[in-house]
Every structure is written in structure tokens, then in C-alpha cells.
Backbone bond lengths (Angstrom), bond angles and torsions (degrees), N, CA, C in turn:
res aa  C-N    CA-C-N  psi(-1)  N-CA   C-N-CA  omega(-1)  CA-C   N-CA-C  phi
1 X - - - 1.447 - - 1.531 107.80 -
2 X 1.706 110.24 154.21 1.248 89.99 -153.76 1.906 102.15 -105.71
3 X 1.101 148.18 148.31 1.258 132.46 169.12 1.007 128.56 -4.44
4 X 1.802 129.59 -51.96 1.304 122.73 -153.82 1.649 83.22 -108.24
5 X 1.270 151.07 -44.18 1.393 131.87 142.06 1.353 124.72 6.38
6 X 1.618 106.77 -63.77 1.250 103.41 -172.57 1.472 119.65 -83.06
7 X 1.533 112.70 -18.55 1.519 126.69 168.44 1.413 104.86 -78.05
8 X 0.793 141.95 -5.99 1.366 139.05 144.95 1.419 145.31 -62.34
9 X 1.930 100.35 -60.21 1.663 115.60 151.06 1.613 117.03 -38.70
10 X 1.358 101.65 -54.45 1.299 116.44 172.25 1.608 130.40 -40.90
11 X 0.961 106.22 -53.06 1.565 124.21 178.39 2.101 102.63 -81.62
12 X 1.022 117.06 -18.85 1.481 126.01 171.01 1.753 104.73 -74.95
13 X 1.360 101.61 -54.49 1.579 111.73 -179.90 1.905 106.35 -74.89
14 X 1.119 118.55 -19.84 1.506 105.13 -177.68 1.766 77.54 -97.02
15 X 0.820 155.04 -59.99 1.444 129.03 -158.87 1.466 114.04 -62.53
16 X 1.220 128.12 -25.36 1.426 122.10 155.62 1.255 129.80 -31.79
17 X 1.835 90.94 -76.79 1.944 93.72 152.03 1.039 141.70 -60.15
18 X 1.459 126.26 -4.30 1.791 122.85 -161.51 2.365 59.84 -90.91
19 X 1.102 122.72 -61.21 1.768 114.75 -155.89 1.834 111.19 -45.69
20 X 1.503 102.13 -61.30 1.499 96.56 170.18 1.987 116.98 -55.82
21 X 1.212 122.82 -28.48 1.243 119.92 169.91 1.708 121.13 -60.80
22 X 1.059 109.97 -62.32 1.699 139.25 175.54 1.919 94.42 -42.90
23 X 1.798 110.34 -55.79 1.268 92.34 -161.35 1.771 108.80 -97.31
24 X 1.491 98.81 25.47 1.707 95.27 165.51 1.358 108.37 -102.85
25 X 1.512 103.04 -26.13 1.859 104.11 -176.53 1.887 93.54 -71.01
26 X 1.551 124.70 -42.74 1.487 102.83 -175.57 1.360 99.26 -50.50
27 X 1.439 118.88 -73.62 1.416 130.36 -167.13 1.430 117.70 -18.33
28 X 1.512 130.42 -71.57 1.033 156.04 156.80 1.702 124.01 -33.76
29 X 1.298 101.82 -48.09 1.555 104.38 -178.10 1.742 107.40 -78.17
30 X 1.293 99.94 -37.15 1.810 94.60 -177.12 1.635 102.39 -145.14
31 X 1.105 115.43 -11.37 1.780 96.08 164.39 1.578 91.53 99.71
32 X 1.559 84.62 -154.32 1.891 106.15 173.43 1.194 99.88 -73.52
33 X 1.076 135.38 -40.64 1.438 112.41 -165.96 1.359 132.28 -65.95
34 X 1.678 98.01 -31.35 1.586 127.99 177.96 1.523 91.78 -34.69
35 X 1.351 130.95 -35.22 1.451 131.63 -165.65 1.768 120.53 -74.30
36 X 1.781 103.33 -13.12 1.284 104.15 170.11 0.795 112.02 -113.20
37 X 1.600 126.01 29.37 1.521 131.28 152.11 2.021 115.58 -103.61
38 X 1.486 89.82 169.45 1.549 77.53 161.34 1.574 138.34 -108.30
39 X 0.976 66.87 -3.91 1.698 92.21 -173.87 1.632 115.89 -43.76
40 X 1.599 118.65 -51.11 1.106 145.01 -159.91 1.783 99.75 -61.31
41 X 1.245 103.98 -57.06 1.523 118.67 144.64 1.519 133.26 0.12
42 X 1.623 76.51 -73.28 1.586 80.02 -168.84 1.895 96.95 -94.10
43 X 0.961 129.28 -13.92 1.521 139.93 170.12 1.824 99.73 -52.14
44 X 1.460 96.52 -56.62 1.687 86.41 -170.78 1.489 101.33 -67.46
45 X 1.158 106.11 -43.87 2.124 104.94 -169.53 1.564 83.87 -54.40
46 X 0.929 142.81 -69.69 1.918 137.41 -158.13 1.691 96.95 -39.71
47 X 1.367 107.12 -66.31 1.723 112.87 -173.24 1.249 113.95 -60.83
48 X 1.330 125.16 -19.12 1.865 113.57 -168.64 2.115 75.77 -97.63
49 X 1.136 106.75 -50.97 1.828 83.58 179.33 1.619 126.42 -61.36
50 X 1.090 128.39 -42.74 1.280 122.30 154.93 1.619 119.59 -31.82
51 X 1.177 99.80 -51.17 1.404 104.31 -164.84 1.822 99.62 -75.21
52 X 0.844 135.01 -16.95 1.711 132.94 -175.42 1.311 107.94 -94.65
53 X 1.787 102.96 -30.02 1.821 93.51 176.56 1.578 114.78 -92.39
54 X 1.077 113.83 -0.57 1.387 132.60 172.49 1.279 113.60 -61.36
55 X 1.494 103.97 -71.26 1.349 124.22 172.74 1.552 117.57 -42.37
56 X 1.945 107.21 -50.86 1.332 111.31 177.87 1.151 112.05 -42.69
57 X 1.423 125.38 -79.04 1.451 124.93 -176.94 1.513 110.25 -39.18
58 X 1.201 128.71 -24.15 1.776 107.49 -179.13 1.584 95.53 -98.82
59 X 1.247 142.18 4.34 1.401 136.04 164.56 1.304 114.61 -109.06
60 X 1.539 129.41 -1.49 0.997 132.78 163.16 1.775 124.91 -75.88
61 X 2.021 89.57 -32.23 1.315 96.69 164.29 1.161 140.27 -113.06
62 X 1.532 107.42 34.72 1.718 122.10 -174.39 1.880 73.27 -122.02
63 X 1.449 141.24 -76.03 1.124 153.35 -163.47 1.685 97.74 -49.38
64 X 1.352 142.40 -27.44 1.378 124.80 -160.28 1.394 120.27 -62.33
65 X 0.961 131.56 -35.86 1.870 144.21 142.71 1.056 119.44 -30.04
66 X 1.331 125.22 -64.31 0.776 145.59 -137.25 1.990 114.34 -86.00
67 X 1.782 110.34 -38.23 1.001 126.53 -165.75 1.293 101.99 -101.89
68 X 1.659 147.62 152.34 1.503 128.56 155.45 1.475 109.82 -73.50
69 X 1.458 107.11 -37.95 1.863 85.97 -169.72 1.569 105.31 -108.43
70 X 1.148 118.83 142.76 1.273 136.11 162.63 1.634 121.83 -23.89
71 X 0.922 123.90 -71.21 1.672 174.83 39.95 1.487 79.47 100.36
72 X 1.654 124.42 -105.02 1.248 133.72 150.86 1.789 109.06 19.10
73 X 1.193 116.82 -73.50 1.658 107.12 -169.02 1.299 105.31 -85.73
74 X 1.139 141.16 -3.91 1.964 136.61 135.58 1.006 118.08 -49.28
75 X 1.546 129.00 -58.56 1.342 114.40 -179.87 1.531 122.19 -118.00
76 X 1.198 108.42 35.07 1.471 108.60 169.18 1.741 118.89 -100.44
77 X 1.442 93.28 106.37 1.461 110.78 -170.14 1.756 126.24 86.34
78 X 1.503 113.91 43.52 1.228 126.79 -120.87 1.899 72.51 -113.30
79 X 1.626 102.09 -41.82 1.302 126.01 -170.72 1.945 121.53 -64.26
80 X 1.479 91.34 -40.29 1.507 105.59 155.82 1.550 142.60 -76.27
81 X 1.270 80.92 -30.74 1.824 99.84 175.70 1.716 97.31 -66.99
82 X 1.502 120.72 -57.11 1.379 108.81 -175.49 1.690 120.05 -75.07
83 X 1.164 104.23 -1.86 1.830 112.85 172.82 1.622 118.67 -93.07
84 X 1.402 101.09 -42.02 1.550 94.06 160.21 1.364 118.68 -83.90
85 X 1.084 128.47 -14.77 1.053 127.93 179.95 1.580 110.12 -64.77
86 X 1.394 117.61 -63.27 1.314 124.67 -173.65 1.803 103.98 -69.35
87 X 1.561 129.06 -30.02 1.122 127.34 167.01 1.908 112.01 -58.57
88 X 0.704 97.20 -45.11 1.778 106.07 -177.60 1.366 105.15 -58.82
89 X 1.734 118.05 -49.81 1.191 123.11 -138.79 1.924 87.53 -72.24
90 X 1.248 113.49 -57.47 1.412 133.90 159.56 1.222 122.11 -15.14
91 X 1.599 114.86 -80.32 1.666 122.15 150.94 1.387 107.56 -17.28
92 X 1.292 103.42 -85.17 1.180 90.84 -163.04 1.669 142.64 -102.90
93 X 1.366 114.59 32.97 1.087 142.98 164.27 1.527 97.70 -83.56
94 X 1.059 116.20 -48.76 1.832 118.12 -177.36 1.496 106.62 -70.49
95 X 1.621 120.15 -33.42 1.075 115.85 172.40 1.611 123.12 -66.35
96 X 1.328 96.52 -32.12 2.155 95.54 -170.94 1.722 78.85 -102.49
97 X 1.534 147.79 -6.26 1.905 100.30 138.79 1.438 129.90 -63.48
98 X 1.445 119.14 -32.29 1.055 118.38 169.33 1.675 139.32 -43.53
99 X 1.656 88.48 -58.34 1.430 101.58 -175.03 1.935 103.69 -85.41
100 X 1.348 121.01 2.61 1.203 113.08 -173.20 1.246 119.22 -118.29
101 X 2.104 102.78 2.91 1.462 127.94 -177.81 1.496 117.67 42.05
102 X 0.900 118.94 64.38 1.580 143.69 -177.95 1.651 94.27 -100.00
103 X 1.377 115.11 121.77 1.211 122.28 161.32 1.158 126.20 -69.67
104 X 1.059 163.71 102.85 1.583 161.49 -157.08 1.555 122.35 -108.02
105 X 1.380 106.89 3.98 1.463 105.58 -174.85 1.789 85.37 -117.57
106 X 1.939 81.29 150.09 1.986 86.67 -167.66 1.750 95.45 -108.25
């Protein structure tokens, strides 16, 4: 597999987790209600970005050899990370109301 392959998979599999992460901190910090605020919102967008530039810097410096352009390990797979991410986050925020029977209508 080739480098930017794997910086790719990679960034597919951390956006999975930045979604299950993001939707336990909504869950947890304010519940159902967290949902008639906005805040919660912008809390997950802060954590799924933290979490990608985080990552950058430790794949920027295992990947620096490895890639010719710089450039390349910023935006390779930049597009998936924020699609699963927000797909996951969804899943499964709907999943732990479900299974945790949280009423959601006020």
C-alpha cells in the first residue's frame, strides 16, 4: 500500500472516531436538549477539527520522507474525514438516544 493510501484510510478511520467521539461529548455534556442550543454544534465542529490537525502534525512527521509534496498530507482525504465524520457523528448520536431512551421532544 502506497503512503498516500494509507494517509487516506487513515483520515477515513480517524473521522469515524472524531463522529462517535463528538457525539458522546454532545450526549453527555447536555443530553437532548443540547439540541435546542447551538452551541453543541459548534463544540463538535471544534473536536472533529482539533482532532484532524492533531493528527496532521503526527502524519506529517512519520509521512515527511515518505511523500514528495508537502501539501499532499493536508489535503489528502481531507474530503472523507469530514463526511464520515459528520455521517458517524449522526449514526451514532441517534443510536445512544435510542438505546439510552432519552426523550427528545420538549
Amino acid at each position: 500500500m502506497t503512503p498516500i493510501t494509507q494517509l487516506y484510510w487513515s483520515r477515513v478511520a480517524l473521522g469515524l472516531v472524531a463522529g462517535i467521539v463528538t457525539a458522546l461529548i454532545v450526549l453527555f455534556s447536555g443530553g437532548a436538549t443540547a439540541l435546542y442550543d447551538l452551541s453543541w454544534l459548534l463544540n463538535s465542529i471544534t473536536v472533529a477539527l482539533l482532532i484532524f490537525f492533531i493528527t496532521y502534525y503526527i502524519f506529517r512527521a512519520v509521512y515527511k520522507t515518505k511523500i514528495e509534496k508537502p501539501s499532499k498530507i493536508l489535503s489528502t482525504g481531507i474530503g472523507m474525514y469530514f463526511f464520515t465524520w459528520i455521517a458517524c457523528f449522526v449514526l451514532s448520536y441517534t443510536a445512544l438516544i435510542v438505546l439510552l431512551g432519552i426523550d427528545i421532544i420538549a
